[in-house]
Biopython code that builds the backbone (N, CA, C, O; Angstrom):
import numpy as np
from Bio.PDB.StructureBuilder import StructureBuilder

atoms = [
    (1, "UNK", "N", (109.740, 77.764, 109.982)),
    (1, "UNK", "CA", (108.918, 78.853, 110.481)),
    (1, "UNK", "C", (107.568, 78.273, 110.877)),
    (1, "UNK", "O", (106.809, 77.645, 110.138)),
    (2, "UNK", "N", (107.413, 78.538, 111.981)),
    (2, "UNK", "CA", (106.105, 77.817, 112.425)),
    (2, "UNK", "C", (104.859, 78.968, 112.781)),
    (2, "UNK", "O", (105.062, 80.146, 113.073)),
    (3, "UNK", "N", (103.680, 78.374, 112.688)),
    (3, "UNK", "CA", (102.265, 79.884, 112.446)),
    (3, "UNK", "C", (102.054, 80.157, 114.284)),
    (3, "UNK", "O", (101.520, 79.620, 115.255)),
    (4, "UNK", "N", (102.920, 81.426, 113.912)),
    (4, "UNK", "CA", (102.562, 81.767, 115.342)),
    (4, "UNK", "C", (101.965, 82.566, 115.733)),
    (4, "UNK", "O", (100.965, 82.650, 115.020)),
    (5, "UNK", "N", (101.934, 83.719, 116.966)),
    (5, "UNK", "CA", (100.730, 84.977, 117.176)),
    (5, "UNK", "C", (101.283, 86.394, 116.156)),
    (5, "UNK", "O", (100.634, 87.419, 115.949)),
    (6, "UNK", "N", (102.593, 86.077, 115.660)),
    (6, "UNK", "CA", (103.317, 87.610, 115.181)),
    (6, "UNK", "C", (103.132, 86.958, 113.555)),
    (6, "UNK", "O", (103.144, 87.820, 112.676)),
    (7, "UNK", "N", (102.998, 85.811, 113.187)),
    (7, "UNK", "CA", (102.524, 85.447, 111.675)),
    (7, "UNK", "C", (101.333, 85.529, 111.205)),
    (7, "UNK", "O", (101.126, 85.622, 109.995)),
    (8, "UNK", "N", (100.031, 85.494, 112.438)),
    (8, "UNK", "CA", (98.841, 85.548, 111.859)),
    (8, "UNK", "C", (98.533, 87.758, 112.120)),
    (8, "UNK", "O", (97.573, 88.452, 111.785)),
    (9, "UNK", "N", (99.774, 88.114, 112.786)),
    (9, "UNK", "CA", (99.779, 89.459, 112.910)),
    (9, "UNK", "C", (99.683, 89.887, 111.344)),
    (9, "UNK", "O", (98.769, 90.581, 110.899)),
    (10, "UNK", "N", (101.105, 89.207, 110.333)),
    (10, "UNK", "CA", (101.000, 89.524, 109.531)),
    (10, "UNK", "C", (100.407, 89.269, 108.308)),
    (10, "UNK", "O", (100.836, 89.754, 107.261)),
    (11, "UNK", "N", (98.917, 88.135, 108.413)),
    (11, "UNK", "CA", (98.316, 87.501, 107.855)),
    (11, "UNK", "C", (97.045, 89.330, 107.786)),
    (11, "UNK", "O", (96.563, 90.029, 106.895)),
    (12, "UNK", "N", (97.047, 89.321, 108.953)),
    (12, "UNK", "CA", (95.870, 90.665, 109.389)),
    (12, "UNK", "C", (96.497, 91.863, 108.351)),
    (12, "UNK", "O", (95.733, 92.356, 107.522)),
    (13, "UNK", "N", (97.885, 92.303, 108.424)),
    (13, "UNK", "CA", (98.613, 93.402, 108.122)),
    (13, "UNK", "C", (98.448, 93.236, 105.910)),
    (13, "UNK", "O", (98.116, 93.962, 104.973)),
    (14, "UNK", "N", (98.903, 91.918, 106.112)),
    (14, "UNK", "CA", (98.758, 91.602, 104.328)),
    (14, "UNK", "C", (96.893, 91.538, 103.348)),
    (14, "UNK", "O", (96.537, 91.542, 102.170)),
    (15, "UNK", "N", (96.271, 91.490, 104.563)),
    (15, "UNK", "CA", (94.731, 91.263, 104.389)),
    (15, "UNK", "C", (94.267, 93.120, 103.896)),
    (15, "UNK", "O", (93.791, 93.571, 102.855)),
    (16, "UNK", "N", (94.471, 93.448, 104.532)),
    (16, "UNK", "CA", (94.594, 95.026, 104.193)),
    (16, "UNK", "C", (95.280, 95.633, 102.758)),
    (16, "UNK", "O", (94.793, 96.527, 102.066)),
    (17, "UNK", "N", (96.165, 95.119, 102.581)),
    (17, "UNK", "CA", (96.991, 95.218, 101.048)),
    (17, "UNK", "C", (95.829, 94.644, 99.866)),
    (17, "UNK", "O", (95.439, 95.062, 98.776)),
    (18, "UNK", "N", (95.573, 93.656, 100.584)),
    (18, "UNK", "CA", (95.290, 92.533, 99.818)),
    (18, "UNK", "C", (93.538, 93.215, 99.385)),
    (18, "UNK", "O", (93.188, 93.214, 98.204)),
    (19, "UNK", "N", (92.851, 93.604, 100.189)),
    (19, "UNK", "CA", (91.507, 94.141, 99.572)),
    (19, "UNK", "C", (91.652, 95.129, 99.289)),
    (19, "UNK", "O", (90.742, 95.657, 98.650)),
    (20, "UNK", "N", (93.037, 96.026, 99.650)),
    (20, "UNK", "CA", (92.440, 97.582, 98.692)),
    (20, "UNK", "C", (93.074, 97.656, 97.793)),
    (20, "UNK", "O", (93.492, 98.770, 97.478)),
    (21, "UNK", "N", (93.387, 96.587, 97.059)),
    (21, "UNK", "CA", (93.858, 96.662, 95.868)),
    (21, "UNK", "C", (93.283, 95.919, 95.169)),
    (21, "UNK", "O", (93.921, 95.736, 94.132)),
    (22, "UNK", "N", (92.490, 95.449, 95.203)),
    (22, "UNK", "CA", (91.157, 94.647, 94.613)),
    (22, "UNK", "C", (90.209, 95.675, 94.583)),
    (22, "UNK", "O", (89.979, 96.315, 93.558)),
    (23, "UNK", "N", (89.485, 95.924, 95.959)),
    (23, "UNK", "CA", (88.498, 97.532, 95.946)),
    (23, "UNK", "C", (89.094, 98.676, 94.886)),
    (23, "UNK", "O", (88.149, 99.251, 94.347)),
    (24, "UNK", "N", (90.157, 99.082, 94.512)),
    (24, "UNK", "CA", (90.571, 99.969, 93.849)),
    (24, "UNK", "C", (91.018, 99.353, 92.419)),
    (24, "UNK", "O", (91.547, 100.008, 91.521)),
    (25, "UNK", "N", (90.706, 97.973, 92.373)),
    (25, "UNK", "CA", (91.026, 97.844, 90.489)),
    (25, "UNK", "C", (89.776, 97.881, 90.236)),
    (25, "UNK", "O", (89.393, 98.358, 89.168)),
    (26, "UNK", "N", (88.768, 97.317, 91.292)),
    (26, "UNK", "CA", (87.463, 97.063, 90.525)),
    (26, "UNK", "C", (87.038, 98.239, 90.556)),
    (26, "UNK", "O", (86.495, 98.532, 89.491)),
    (27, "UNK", "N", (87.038, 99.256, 91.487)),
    (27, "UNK", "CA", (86.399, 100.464, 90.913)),
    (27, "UNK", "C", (87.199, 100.994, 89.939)),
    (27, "UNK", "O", (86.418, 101.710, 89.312)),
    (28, "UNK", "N", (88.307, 101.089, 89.409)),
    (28, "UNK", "CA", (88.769, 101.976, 88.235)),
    (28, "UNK", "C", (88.079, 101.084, 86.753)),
    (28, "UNK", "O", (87.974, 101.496, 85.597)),
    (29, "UNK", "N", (87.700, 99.774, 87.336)),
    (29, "UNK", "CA", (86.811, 98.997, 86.030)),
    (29, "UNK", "C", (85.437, 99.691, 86.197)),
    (29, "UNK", "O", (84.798, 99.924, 85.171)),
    (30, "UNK", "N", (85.021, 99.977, 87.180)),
    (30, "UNK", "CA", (83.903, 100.604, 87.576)),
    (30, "UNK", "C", (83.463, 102.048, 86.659)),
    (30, "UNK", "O", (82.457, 102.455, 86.078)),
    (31, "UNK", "N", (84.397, 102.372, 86.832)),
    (31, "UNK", "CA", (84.250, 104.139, 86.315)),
    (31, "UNK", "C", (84.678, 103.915, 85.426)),
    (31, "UNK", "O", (84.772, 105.061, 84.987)),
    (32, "UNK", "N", (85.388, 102.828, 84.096)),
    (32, "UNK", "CA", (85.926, 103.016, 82.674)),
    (32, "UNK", "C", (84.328, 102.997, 82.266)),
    (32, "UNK", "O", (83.756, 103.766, 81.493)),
    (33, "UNK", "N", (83.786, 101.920, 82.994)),
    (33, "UNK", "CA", (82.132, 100.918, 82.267)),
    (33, "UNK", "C", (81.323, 102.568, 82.400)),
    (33, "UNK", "O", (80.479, 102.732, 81.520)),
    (34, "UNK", "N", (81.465, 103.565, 83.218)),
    (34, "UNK", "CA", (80.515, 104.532, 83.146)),
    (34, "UNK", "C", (81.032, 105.299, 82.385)),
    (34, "UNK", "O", (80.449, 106.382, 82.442)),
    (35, "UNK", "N", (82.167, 105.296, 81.406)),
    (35, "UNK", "CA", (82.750, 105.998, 80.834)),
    (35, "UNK", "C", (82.145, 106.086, 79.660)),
    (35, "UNK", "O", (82.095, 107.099, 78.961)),
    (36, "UNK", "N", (81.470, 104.568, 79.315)),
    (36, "UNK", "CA", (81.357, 104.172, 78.299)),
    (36, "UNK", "C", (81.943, 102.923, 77.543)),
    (36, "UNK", "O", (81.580, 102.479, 76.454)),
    (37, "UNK", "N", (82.939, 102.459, 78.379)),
    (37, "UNK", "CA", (83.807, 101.430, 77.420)),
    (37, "UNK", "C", (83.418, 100.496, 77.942)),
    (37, "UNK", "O", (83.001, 100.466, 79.100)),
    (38, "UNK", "N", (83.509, 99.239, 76.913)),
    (38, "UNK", "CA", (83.328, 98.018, 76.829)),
    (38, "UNK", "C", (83.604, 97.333, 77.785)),
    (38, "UNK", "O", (84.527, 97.747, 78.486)),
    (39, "UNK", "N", (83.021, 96.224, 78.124)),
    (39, "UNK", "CA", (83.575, 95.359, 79.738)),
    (39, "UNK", "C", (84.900, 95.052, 79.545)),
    (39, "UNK", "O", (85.633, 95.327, 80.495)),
    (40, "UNK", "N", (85.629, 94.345, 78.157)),
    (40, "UNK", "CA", (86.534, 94.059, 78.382)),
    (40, "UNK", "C", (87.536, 95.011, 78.404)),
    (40, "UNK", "O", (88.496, 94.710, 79.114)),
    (41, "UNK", "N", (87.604, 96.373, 77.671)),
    (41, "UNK", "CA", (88.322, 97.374, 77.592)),
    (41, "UNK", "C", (88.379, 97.885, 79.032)),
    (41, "UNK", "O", (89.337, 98.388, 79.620)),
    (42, "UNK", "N", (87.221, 97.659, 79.439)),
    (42, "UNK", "CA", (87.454, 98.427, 80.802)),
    (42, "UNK", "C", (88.331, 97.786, 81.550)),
    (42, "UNK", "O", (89.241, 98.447, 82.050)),
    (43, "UNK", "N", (88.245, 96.217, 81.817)),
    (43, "UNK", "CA", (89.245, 95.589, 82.122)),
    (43, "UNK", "C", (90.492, 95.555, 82.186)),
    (43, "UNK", "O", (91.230, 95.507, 83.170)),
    (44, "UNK", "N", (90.809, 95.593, 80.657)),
    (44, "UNK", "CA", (92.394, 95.725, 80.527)),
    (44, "UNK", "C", (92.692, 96.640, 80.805)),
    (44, "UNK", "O", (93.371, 96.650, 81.831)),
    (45, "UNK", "N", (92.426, 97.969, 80.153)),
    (45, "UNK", "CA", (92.777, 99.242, 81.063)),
    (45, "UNK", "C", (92.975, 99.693, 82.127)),
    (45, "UNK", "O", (93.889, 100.487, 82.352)),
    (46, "UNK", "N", (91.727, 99.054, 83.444)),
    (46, "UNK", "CA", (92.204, 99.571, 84.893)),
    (46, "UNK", "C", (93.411, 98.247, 84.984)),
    (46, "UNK", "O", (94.529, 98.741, 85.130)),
    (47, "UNK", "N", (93.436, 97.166, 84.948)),
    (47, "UNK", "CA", (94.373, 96.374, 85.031)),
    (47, "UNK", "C", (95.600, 96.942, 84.649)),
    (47, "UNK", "O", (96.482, 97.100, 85.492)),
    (48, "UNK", "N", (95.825, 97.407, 82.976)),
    (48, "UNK", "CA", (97.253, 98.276, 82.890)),
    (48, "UNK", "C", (97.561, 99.749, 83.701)),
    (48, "UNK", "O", (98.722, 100.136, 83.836)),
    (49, "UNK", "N", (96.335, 100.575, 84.255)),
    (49, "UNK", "CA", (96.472, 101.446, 85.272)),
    (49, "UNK", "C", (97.171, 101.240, 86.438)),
    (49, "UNK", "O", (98.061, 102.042, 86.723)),
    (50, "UNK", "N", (96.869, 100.064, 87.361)),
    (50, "UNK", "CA", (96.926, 99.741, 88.337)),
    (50, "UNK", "C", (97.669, 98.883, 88.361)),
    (50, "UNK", "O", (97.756, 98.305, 89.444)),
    (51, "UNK", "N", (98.471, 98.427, 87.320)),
    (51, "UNK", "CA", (99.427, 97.232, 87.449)),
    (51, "UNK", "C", (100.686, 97.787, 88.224)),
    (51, "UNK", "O", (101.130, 97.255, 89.241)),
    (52, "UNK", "N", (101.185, 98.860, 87.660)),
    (52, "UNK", "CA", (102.342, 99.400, 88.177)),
    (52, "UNK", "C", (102.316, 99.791, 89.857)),
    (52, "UNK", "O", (103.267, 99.453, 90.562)),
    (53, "UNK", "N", (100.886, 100.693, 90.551)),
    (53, "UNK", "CA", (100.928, 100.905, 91.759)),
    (53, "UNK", "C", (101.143, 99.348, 92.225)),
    (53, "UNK", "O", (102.249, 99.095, 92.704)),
    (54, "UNK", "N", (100.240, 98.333, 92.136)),
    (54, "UNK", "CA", (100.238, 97.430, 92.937)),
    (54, "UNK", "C", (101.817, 96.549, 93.203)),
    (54, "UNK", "O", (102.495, 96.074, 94.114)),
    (55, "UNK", "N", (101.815, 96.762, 91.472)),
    (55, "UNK", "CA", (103.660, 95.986, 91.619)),
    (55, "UNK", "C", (104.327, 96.422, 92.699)),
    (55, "UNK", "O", (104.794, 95.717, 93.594)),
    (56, "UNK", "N", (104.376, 97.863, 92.584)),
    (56, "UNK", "CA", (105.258, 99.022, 93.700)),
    (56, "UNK", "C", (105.271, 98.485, 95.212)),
    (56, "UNK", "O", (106.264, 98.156, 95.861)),
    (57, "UNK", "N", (103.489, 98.473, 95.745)),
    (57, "UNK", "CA", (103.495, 98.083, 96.635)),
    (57, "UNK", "C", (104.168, 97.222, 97.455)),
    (57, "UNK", "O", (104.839, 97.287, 98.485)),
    (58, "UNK", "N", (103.661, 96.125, 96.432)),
    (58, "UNK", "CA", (103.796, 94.423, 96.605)),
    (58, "UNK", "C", (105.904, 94.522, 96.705)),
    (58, "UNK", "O", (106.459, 93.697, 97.430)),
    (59, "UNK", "N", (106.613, 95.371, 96.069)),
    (59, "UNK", "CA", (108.209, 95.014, 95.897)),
    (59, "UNK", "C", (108.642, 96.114, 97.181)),
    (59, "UNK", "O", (109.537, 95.727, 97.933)),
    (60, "UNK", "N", (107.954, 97.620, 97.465)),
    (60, "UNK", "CA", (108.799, 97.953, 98.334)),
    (60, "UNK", "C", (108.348, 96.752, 99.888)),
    (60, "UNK", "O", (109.202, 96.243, 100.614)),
    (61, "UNK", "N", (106.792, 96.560, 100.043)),
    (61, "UNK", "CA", (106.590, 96.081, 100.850)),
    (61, "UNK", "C", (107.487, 94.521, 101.140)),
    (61, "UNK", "O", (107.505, 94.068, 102.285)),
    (62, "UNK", "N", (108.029, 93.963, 100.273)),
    (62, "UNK", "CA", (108.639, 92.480, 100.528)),
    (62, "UNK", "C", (110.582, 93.023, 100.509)),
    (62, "UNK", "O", (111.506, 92.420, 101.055)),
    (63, "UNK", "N", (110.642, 94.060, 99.851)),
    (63, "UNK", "CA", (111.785, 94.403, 100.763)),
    (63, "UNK", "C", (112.245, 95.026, 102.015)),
    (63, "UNK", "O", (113.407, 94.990, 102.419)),
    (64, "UNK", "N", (111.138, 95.669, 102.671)),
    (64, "UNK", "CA", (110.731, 96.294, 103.893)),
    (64, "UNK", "C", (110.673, 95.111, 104.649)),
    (64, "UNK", "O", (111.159, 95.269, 105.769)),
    (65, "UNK", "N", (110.188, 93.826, 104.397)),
    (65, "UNK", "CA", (109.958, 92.609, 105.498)),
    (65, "UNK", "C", (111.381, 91.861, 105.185)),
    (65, "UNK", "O", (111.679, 90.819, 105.770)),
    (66, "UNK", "N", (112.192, 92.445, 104.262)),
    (66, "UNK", "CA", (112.902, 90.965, 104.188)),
    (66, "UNK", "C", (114.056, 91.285, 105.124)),
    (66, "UNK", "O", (114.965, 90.455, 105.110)),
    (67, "UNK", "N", (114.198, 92.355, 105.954)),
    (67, "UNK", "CA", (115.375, 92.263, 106.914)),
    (67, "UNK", "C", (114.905, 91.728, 108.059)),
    (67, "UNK", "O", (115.666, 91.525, 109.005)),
    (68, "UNK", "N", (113.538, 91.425, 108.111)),
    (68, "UNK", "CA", (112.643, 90.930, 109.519)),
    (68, "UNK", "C", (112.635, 89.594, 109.713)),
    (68, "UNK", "O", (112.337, 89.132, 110.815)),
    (69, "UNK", "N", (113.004, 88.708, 108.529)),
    (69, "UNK", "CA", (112.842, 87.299, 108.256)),
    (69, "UNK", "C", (114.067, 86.882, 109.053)),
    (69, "UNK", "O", (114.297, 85.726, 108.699)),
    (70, "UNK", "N", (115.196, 87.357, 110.188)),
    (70, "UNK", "CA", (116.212, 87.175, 110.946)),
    (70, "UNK", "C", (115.666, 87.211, 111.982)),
    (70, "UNK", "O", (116.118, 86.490, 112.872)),
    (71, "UNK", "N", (114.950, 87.729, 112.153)),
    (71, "UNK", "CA", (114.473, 87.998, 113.626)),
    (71, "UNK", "C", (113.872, 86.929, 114.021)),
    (71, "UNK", "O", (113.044, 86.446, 113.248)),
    (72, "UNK", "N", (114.165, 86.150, 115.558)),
    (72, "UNK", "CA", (113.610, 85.093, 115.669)),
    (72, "UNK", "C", (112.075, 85.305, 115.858)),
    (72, "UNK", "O", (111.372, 84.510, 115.233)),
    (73, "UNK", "N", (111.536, 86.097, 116.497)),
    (73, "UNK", "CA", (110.102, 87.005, 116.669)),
    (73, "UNK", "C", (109.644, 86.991, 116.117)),
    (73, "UNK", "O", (108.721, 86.180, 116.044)),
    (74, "UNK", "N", (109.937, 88.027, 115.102)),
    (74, "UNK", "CA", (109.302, 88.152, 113.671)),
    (74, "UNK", "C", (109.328, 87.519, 112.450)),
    (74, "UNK", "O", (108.800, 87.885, 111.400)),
    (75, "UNK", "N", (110.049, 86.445, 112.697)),
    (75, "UNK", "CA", (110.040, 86.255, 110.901)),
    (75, "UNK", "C", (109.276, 85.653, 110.705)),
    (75, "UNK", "O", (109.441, 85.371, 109.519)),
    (76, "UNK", "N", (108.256, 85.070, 111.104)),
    (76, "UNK", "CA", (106.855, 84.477, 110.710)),
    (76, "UNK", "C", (105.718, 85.550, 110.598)),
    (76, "UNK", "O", (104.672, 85.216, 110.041)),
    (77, "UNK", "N", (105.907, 87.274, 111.272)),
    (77, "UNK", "CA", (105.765, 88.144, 110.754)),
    (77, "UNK", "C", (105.364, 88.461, 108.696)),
    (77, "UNK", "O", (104.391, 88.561, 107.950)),
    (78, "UNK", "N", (107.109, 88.503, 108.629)),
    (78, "UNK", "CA", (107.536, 88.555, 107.287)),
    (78, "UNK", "C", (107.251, 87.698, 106.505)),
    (78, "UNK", "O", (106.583, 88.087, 105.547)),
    (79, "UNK", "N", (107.554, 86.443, 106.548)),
    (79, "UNK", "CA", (107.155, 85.404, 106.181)),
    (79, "UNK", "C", (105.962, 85.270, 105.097)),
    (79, "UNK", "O", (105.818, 85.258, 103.875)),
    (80, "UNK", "N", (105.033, 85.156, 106.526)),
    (80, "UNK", "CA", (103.580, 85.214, 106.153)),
    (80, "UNK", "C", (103.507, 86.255, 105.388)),
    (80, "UNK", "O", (102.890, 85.923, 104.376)),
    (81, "UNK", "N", (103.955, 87.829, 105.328)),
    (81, "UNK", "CA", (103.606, 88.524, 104.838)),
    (81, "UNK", "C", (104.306, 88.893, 103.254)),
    (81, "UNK", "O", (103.886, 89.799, 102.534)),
    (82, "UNK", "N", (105.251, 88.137, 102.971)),
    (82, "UNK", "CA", (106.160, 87.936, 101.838)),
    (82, "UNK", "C", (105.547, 86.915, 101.415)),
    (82, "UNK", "O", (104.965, 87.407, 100.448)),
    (83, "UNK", "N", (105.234, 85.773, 101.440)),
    (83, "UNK", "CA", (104.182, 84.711, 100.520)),
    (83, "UNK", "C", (103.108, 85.016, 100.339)),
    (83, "UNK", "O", (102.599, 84.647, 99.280)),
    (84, "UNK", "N", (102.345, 85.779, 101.246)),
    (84, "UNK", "CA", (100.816, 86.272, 100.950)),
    (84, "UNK", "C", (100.961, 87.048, 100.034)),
    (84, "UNK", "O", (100.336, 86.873, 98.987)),
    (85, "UNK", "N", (101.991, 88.307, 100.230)),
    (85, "UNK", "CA", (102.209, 89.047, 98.645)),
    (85, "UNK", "C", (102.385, 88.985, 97.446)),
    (85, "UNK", "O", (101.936, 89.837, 96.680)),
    (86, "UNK", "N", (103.045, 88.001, 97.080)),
    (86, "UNK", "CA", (103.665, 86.951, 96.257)),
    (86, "UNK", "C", (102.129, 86.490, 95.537)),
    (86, "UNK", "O", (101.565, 86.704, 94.464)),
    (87, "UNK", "N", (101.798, 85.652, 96.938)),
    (87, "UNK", "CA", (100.277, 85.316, 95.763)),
    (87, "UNK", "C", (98.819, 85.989, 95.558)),
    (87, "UNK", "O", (97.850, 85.631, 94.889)),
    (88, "UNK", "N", (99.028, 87.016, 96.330)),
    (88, "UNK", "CA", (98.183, 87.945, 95.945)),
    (88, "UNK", "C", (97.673, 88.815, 95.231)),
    (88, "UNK", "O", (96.596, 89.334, 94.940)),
    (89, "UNK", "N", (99.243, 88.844, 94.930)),
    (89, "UNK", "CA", (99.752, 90.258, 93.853)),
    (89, "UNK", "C", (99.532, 88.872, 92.930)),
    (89, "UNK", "O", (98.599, 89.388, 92.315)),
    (90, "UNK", "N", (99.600, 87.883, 92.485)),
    (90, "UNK", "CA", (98.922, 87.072, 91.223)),
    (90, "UNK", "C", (97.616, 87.207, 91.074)),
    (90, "UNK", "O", (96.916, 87.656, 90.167)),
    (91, "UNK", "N", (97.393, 86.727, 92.155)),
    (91, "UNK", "CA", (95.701, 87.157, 92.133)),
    (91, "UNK", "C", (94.729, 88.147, 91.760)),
    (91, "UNK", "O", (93.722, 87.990, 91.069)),
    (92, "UNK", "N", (95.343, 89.616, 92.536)),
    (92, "UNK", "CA", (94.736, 90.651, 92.035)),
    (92, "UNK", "C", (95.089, 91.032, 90.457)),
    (92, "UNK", "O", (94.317, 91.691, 89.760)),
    (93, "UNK", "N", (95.960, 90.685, 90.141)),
    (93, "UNK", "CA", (96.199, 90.921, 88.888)),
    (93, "UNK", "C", (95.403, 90.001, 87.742)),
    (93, "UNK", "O", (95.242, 90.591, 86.674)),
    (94, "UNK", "N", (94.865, 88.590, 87.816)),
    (94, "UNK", "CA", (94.682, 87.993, 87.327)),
    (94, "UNK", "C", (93.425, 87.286, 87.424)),
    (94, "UNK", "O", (92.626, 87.117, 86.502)),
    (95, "UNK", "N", (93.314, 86.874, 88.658)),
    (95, "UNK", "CA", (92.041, 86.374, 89.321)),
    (95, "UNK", "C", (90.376, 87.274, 89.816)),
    (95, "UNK", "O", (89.280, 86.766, 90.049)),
    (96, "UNK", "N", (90.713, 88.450, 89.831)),
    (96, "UNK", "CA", (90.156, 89.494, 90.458)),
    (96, "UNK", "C", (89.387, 89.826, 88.642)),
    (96, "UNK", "O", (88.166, 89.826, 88.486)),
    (97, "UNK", "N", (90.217, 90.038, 87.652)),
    (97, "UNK", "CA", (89.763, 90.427, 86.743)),
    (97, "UNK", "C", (88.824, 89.637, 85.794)),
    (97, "UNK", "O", (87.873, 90.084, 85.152)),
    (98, "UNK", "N", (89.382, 88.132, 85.853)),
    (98, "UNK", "CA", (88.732, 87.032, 85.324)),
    (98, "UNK", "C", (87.042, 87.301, 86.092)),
    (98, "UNK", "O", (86.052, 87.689, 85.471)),
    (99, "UNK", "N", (87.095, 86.999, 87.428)),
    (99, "UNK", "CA", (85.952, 86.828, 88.342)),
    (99, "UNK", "C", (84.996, 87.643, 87.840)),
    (99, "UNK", "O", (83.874, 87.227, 87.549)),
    (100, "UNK", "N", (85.533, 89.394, 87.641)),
    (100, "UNK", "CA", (85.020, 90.308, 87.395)),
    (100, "UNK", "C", (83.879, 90.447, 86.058)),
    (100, "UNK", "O", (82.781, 90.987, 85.921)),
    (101, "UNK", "N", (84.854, 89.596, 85.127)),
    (101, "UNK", "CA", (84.042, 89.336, 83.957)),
    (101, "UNK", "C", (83.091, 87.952, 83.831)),
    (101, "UNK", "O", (82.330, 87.677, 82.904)),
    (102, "UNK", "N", (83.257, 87.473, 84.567)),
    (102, "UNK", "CA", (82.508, 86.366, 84.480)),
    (102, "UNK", "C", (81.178, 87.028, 84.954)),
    (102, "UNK", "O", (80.172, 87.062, 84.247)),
    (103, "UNK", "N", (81.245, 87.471, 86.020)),
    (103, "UNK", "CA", (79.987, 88.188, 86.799)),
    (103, "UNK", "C", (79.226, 89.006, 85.947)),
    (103, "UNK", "O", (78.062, 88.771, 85.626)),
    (104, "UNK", "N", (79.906, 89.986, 85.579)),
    (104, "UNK", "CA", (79.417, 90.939, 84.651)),
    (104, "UNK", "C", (79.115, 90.952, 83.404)),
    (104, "UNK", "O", (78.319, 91.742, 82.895)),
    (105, "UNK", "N", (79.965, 89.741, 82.599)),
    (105, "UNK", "CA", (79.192, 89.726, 81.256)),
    (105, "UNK", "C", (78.169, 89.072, 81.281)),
    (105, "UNK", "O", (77.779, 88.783, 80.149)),
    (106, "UNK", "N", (77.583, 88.725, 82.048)),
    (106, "UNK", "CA", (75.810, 87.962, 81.773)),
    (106, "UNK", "C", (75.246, 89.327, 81.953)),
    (106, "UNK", "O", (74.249, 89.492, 81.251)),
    (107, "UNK", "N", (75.512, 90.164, 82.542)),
    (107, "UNK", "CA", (74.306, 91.906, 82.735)),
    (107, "UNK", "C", (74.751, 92.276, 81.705)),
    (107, "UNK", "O", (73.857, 92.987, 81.247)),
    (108, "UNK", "N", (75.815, 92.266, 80.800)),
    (108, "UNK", "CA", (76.448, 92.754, 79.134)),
    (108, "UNK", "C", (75.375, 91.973, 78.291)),
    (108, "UNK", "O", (74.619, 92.347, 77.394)),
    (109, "UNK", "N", (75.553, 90.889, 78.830)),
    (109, "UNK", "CA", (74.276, 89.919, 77.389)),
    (109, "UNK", "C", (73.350, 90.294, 77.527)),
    (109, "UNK", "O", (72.743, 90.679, 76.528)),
    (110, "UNK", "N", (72.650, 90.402, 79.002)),
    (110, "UNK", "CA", (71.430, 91.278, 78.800)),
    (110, "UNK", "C", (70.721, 92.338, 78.599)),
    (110, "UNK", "O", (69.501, 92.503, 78.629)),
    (111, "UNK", "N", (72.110, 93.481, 78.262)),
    (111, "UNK", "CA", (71.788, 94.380, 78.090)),
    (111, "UNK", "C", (71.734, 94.412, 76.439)),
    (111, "UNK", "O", (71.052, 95.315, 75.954)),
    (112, "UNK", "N", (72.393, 93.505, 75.540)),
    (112, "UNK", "CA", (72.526, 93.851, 74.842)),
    (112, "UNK", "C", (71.193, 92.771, 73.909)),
    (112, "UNK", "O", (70.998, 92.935, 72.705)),
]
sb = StructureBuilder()
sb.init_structure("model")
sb.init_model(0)
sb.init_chain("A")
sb.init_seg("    ")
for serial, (resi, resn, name, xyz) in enumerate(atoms, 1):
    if name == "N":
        sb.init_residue(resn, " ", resi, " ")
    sb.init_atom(name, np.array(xyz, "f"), 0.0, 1.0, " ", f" {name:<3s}", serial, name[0])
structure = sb.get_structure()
């Protein structure tokens, strides 16, 4: 599969997945912290909130591309858009939350 104009199509199409599901964990960490709860509680919590939508996403969306990966056209389409998911959906789950706390517990130390 070589990077062509219909793979960086779906580089654009997975980029969209890919930040509003970051924008929407960090704000549900957003609104636990005004809730009252702890940075890290807030953490795990929108993380176990949001684990399940994003999974959803991330599995109907890579079975929706995987009949496209035949197509001589498209399958750099799919492709791209089935590996980007793959490591994204690691990311937001994992990477997004780490970052989150790194940032934020120095304004925790100083508040406290």
């Amino acid at each position: 599969v070589f990077f062509t104009a219909t793979a960086m199509i779906g580089m654009i199409a997975l980029s969209g997945i890919v930040v509003r599901n970051a924008i929407v964990l960090i704000d549900f960490i957003r609104q636990a912290r005004e809730a009252g709860k702890d940075l890290r509680t807030a953490i795990i919590e929108a993380g176990a909130i949001r684990l399940r939508p994003i999974m959803l996403t991330a599995g109907t969306t890579l079975l929706g591309t995987w009949p496209i990966t035949f197509d001589p056209i498209f399958s750099g389409l799919a492709w791209s858009i089935i590996f980007g998911l793959l490591i994204s959906t690691l990311f937001t789950l994992v990477v997004i939350p780490v970052v989150y706390s790194m940032i934020f517990a120095k304004d925790v130390s100083r508040e406290e």
